[in-house]
N, CA and C atoms as an extended XYZ file, in Angstrom:
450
Properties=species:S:1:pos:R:3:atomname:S:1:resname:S:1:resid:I:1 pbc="F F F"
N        45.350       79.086       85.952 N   UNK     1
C        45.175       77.693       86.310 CA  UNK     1
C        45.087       76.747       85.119 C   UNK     1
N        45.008       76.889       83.568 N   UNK     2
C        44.477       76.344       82.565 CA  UNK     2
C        45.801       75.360       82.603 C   UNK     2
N        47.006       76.097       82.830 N   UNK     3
C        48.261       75.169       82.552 CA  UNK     3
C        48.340       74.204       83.369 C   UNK     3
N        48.028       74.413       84.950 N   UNK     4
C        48.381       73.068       86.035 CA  UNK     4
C        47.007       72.176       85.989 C   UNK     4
N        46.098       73.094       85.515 N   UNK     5
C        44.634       72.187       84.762 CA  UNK     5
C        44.882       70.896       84.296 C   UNK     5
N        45.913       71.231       83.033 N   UNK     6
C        46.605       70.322       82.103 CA  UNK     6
C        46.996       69.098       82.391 C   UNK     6
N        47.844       69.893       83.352 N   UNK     7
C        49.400       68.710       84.023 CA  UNK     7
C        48.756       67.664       84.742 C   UNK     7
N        47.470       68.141       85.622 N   UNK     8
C        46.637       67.494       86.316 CA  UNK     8
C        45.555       66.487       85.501 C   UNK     8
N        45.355       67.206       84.143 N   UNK     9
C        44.034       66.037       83.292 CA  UNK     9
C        45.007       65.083       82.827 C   UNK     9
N        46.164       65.803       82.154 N   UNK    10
C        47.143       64.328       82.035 CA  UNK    10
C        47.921       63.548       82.868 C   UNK    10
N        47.526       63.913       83.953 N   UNK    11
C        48.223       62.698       85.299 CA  UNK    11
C        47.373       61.875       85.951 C   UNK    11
N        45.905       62.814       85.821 N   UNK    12
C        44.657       61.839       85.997 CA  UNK    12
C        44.745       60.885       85.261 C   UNK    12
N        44.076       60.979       84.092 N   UNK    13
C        44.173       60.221       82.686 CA  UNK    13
C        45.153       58.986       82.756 C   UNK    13
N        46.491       59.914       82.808 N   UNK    14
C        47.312       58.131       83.105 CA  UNK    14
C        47.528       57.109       84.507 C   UNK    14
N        47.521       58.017       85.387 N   UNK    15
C        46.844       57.191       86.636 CA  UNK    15
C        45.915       56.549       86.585 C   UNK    15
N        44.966       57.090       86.139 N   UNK    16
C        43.557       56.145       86.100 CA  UNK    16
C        43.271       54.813       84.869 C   UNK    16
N        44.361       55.160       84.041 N   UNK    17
C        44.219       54.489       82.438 CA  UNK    17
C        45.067       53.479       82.543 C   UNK    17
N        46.436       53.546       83.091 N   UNK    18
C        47.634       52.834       82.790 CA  UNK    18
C        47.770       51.998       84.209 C   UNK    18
N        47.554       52.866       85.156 N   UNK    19
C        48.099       52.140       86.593 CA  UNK    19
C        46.932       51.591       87.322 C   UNK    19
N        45.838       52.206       87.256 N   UNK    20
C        44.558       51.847       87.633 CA  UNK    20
C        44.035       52.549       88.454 C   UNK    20
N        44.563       53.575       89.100 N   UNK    21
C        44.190       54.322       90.438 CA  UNK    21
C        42.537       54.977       90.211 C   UNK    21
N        41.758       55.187       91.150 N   UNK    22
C        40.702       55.712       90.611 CA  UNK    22
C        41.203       57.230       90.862 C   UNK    22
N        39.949       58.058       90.359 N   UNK    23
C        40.290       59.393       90.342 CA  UNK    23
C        40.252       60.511       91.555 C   UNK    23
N        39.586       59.968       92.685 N   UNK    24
C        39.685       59.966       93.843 CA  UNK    24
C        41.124       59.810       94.507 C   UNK    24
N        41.743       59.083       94.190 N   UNK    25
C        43.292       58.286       94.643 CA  UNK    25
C        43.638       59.181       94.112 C   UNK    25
N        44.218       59.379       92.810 N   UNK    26
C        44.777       60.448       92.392 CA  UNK    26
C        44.628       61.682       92.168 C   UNK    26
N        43.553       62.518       92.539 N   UNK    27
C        43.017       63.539       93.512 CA  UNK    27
C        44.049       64.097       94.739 C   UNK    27
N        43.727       62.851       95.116 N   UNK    28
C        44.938       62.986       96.743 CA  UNK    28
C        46.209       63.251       96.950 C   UNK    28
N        46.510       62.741       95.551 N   UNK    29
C        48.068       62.470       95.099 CA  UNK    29
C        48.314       64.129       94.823 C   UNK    29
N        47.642       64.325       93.960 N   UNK    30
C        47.573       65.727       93.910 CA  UNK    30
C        47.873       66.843       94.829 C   UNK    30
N        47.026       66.693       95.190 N   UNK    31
C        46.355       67.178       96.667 CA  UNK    31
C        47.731       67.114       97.802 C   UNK    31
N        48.158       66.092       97.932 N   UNK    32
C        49.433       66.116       99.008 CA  UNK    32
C        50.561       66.148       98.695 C   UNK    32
N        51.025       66.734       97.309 N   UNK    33
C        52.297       66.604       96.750 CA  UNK    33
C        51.943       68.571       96.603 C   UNK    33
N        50.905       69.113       96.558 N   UNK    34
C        50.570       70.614       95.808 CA  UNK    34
C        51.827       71.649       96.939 C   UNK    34
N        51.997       71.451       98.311 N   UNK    35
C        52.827       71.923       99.069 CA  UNK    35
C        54.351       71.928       98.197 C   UNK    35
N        54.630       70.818       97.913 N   UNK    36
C        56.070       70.522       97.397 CA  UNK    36
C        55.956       70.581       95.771 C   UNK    36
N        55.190       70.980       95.336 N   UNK    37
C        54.951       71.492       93.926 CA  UNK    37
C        55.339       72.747       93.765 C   UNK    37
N        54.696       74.039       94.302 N   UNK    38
C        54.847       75.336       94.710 CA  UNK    38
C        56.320       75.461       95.230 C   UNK    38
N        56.564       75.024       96.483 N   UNK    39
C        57.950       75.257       96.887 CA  UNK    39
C        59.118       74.682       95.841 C   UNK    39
N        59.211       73.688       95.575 N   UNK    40
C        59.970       72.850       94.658 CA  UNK    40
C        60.204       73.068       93.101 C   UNK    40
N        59.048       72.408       92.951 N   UNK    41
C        58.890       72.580       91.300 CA  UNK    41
C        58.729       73.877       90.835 C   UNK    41
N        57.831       75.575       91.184 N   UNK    42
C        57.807       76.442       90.432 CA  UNK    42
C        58.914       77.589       90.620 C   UNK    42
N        59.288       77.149       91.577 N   UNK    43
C        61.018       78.100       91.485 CA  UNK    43
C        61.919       77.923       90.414 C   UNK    43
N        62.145       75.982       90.305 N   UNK    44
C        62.845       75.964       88.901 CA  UNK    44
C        62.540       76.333       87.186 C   UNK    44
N        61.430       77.131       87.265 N   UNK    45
C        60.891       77.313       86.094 CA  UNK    45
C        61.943       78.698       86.033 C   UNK    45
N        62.077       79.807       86.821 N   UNK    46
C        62.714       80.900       86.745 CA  UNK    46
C        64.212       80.683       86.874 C   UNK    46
N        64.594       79.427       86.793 N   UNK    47
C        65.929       79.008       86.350 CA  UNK    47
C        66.396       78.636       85.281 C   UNK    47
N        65.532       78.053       84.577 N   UNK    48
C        66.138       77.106       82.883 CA  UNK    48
C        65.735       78.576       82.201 C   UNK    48
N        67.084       78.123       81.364 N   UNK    49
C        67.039       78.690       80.186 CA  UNK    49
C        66.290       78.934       79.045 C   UNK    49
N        65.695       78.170       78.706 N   UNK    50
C        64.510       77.915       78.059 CA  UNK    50
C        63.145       77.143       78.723 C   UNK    50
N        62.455       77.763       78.636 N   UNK    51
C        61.240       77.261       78.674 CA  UNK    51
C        60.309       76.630       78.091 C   UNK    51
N        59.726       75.447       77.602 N   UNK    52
C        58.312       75.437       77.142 CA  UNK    52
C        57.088       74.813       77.180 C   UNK    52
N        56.248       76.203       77.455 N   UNK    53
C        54.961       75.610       78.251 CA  UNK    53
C        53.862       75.566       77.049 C   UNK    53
N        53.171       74.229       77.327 N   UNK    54
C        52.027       74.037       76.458 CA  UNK    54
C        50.716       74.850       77.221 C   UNK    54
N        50.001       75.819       76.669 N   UNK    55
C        48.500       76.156       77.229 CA  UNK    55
C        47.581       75.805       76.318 C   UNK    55
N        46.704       74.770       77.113 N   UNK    56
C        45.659       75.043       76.151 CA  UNK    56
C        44.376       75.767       75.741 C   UNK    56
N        43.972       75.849       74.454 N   UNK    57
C        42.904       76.709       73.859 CA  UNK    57
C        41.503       76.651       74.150 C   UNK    57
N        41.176       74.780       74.930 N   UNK    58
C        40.024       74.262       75.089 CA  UNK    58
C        39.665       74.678       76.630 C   UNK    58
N        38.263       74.448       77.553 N   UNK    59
C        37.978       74.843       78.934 CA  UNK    59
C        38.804       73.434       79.184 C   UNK    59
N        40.020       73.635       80.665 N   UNK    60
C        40.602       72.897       81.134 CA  UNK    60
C        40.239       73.128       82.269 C   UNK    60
N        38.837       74.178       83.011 N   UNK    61
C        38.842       74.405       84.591 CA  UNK    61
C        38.293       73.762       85.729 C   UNK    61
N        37.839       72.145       85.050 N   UNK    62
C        37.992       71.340       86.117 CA  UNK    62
C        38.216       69.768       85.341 C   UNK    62
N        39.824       69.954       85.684 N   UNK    63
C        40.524       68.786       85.439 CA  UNK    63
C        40.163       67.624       85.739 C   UNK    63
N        39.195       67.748       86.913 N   UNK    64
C        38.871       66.458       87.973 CA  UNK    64
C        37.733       65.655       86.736 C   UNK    64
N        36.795       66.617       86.134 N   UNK    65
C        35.941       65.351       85.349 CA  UNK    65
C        36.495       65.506       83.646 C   UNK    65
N        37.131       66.264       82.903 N   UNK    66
C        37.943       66.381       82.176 CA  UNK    66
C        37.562       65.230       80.978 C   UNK    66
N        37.097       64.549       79.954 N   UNK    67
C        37.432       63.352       79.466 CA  UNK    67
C        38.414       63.267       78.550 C   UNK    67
N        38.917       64.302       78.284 N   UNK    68
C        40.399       64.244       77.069 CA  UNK    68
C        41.355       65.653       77.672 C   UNK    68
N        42.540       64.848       77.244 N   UNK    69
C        43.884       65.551       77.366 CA  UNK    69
C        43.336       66.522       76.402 C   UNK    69
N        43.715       68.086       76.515 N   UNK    70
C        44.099       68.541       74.924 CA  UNK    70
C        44.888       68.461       73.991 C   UNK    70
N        44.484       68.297       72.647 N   UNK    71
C        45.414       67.872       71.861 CA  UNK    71
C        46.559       69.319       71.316 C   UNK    71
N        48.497       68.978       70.762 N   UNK    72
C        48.208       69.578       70.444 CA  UNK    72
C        47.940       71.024       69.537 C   UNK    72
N        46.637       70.094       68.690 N   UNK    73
C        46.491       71.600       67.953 CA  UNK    73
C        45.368       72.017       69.023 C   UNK    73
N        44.717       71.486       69.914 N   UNK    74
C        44.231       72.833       70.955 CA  UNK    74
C        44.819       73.525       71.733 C   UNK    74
N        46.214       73.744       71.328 N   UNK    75
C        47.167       73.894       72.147 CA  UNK    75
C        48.138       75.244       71.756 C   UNK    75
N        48.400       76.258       72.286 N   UNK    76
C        49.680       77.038       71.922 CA  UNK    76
C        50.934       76.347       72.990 C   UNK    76
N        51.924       77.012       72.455 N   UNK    77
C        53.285       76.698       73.569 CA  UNK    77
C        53.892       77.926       73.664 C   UNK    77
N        54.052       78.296       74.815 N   UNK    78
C        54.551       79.514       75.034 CA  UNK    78
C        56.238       79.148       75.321 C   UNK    78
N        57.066       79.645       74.668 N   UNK    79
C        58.495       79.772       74.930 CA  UNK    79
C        59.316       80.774       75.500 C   UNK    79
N        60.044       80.658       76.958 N   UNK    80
C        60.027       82.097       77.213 CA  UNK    80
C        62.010       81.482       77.585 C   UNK    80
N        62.190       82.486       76.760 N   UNK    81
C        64.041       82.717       77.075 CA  UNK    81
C        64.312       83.702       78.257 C   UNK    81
N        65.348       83.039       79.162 N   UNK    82
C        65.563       83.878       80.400 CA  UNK    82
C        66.493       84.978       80.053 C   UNK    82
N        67.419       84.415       78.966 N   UNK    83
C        68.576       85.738       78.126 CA  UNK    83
C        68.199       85.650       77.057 C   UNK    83
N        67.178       86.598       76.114 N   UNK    84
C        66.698       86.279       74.927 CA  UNK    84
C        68.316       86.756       74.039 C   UNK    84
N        69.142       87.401       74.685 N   UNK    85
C        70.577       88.129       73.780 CA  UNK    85
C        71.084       86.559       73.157 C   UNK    85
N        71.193       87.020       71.399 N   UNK    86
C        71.698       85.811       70.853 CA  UNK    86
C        70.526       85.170       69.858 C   UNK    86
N        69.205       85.477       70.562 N   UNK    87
C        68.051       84.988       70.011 CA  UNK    87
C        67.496       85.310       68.956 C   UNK    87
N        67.755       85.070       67.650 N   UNK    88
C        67.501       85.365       66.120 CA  UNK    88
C        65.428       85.594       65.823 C   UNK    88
N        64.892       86.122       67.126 N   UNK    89
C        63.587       86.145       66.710 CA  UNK    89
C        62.677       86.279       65.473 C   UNK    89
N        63.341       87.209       64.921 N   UNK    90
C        63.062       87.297       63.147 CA  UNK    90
C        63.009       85.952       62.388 C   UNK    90
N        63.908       85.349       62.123 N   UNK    91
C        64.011       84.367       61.861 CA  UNK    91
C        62.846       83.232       62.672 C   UNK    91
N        63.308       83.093       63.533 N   UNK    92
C        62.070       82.223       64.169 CA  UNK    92
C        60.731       82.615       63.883 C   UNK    92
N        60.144       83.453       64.066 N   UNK    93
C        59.157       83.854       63.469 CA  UNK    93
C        58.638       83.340       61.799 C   UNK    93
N        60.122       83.603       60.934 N   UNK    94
C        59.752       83.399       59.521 CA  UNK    94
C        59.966       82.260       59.104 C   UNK    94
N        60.327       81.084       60.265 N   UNK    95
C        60.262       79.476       59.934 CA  UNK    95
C        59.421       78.888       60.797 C   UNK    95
N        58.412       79.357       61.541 N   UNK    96
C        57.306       78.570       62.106 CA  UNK    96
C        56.118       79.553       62.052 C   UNK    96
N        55.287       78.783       61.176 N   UNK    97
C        53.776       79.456       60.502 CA  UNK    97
C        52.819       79.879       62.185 C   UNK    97
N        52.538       81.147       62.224 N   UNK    98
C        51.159       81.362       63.245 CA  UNK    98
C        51.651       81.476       64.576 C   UNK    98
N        53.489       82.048       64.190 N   UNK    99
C        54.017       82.563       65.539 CA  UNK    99
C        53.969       83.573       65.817 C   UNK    99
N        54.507       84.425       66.940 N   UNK   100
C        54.100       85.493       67.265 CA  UNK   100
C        54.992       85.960       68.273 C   UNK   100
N        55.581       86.971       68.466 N   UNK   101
C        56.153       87.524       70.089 CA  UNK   101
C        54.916       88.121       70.678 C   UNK   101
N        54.988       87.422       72.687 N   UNK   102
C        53.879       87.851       73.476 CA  UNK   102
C        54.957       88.502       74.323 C   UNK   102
N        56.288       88.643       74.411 N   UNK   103
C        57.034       89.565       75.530 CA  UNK   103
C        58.414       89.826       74.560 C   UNK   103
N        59.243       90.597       75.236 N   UNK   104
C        60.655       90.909       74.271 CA  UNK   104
C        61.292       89.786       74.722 C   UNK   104
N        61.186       88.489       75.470 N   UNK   105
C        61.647       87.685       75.757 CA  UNK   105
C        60.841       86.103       75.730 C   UNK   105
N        59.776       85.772       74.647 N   UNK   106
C        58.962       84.829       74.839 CA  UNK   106
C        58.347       85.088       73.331 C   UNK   106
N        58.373       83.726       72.424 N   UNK   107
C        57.835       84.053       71.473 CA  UNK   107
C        56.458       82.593       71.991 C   UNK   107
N        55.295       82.595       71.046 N   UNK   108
C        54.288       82.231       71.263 CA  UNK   108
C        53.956       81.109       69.541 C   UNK   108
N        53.707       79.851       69.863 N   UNK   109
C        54.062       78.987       68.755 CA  UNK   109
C        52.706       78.722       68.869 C   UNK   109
N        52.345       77.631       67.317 N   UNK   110
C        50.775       76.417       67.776 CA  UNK   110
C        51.055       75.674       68.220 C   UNK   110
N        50.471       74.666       69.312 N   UNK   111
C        50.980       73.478       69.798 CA  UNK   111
C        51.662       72.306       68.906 C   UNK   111
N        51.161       72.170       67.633 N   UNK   112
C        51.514       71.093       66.694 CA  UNK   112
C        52.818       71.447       66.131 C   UNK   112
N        53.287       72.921       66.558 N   UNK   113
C        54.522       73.072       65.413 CA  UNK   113
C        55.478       73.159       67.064 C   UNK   113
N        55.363       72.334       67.843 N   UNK   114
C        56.505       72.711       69.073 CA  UNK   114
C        57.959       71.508       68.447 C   UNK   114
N        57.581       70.125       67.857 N   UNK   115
C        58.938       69.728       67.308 CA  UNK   115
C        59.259       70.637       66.535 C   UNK   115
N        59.026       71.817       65.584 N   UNK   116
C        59.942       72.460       64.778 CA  UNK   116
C        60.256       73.436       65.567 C   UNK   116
N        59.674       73.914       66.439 N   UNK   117
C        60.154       75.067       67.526 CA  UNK   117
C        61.317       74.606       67.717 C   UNK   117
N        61.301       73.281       68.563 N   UNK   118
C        62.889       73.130       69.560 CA  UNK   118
C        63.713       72.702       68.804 C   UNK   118
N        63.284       72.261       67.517 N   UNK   119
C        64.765       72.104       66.387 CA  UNK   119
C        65.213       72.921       65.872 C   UNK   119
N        64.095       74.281       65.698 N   UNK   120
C        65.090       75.727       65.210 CA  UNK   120
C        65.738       76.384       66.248 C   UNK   120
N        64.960       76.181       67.555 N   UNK   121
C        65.906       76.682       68.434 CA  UNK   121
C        66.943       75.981       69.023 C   UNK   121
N        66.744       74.608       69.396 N   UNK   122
C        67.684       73.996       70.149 CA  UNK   122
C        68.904       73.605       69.340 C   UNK   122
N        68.279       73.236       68.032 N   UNK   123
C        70.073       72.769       67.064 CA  UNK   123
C        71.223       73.620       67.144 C   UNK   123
N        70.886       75.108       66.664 N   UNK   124
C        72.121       75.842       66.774 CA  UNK   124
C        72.375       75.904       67.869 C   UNK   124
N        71.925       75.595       69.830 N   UNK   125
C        72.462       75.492       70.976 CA  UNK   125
C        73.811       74.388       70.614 C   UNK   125
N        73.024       73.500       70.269 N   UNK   126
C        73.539       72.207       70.477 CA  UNK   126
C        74.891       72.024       69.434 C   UNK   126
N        74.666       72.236       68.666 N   UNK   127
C        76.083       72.320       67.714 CA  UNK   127
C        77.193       73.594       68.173 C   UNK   127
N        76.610       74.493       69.266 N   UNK   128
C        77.179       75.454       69.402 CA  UNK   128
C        78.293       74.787       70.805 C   UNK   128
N        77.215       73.998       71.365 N   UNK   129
C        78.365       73.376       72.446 CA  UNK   129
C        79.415       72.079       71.528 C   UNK   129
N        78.884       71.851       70.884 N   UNK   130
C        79.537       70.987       69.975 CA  UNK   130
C        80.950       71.090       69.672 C   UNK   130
N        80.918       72.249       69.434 N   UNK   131
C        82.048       72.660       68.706 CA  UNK   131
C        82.891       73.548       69.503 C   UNK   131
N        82.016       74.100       70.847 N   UNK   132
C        82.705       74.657       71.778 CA  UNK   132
C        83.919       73.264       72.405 C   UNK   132
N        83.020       71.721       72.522 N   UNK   133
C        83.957       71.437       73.188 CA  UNK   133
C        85.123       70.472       72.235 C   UNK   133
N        84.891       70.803       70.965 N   UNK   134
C        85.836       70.232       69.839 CA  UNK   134
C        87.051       71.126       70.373 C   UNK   134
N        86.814       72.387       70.078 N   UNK   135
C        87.363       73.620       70.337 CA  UNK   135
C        88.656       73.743       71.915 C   UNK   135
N        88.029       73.205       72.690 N   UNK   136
C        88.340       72.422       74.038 CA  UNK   136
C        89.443       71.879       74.106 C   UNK   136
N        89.222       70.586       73.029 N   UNK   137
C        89.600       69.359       73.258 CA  UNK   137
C        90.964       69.478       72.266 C   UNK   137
N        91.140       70.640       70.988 N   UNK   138
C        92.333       70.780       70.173 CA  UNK   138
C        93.385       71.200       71.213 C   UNK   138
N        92.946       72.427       72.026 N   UNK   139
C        93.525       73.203       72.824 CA  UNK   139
C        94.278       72.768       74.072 C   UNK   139
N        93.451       71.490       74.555 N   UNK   140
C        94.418       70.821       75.261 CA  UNK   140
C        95.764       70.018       75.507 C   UNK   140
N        96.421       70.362       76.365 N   UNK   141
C        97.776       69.838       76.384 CA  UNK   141
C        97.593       68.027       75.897 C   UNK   141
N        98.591       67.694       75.378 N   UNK   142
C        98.306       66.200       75.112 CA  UNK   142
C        99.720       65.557       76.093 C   UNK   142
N        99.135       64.377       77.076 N   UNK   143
C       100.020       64.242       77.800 CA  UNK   143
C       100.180       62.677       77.545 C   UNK   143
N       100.987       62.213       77.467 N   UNK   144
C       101.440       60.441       77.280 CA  UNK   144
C       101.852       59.886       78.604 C   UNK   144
N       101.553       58.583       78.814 N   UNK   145
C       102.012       58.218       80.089 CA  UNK   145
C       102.527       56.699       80.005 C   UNK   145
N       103.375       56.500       80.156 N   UNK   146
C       103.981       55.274       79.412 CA  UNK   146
C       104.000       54.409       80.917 C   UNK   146
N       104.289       53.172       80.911 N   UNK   147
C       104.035       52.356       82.068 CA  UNK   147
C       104.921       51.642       82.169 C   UNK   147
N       106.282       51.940       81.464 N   UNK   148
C       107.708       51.626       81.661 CA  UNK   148
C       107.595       50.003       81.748 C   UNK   148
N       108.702       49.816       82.365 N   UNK   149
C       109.375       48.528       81.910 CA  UNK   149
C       108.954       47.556       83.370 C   UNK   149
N       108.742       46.118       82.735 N   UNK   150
C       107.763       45.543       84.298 CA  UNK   150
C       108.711       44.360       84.015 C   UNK   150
């Protein structure tokens, strides 16, 4: 529960901070969306490709009186790859300080180092489609279409 703890102290927090709702109101909100949370929302977690979940280190087990988000360095992020094949773990490991593998498919970061997480992992994705669709785009037929004579 520490993780939907979370999701819940920081939706309180800004409901109650930004929009005004009291914590009661957004309690409810909670409360009548939790049906279509479960069905909805935690199926797509076993779909993406990457994952990453912040847990935190501090007691999060009742969100309802809560007075701070965790920050975060109270924070690990758990990263879990659905096809770790491809995944240079070694490496990851030896460019983010106080990481760790917790499964053969999930390495385990500090919360404060998650921007260098998704830039060692996500850049080489991203240049990889990059160039997949450069790659694409040489290969295609080149067709002209002239609009003749008016």
């Amino acid at each position: 529960m520490p993780v939907i703890n979370l999701e819940w102290i920081q939706k309180i927090h800004r409901d109650r901070d930004t929009r005004g709702y009291s914590t009661e109101a957004v309690t409810d909100t909670i409360l009548r969306r939790m049906p279509d949370y479960i069905r909805f929302i935690c199926p797509q977690f076993t779909e993406t490709d990457i994952n990453f979940q912040r847990v935190p280190t501090v007691d999060t087990f009742n969100p309802f009186i809560a007075r701070w988000i965790s920050t975060a360095d109270e924070s690990m992020v758990v990263i879990r790859f659905r096809n770790p094949r491809g995944i240079d773990f070694p490496y990851l490991l030896s460019m983010i300080p106080d990481s760790f593998m917790s499964r053969a498919n999930s390495i385990v970061i500090p919360g404060a180092k998650l921007d260098l997480g998704m830039q060692f992992i996500l850049t080489p994705m991203i240049l990889q489609l990059v160039e997949r669709s450069r790659r694409a785009q040489r290969s295609r037929p080149r067709v002209a279409i002239s609009e003749g004579a008016k």
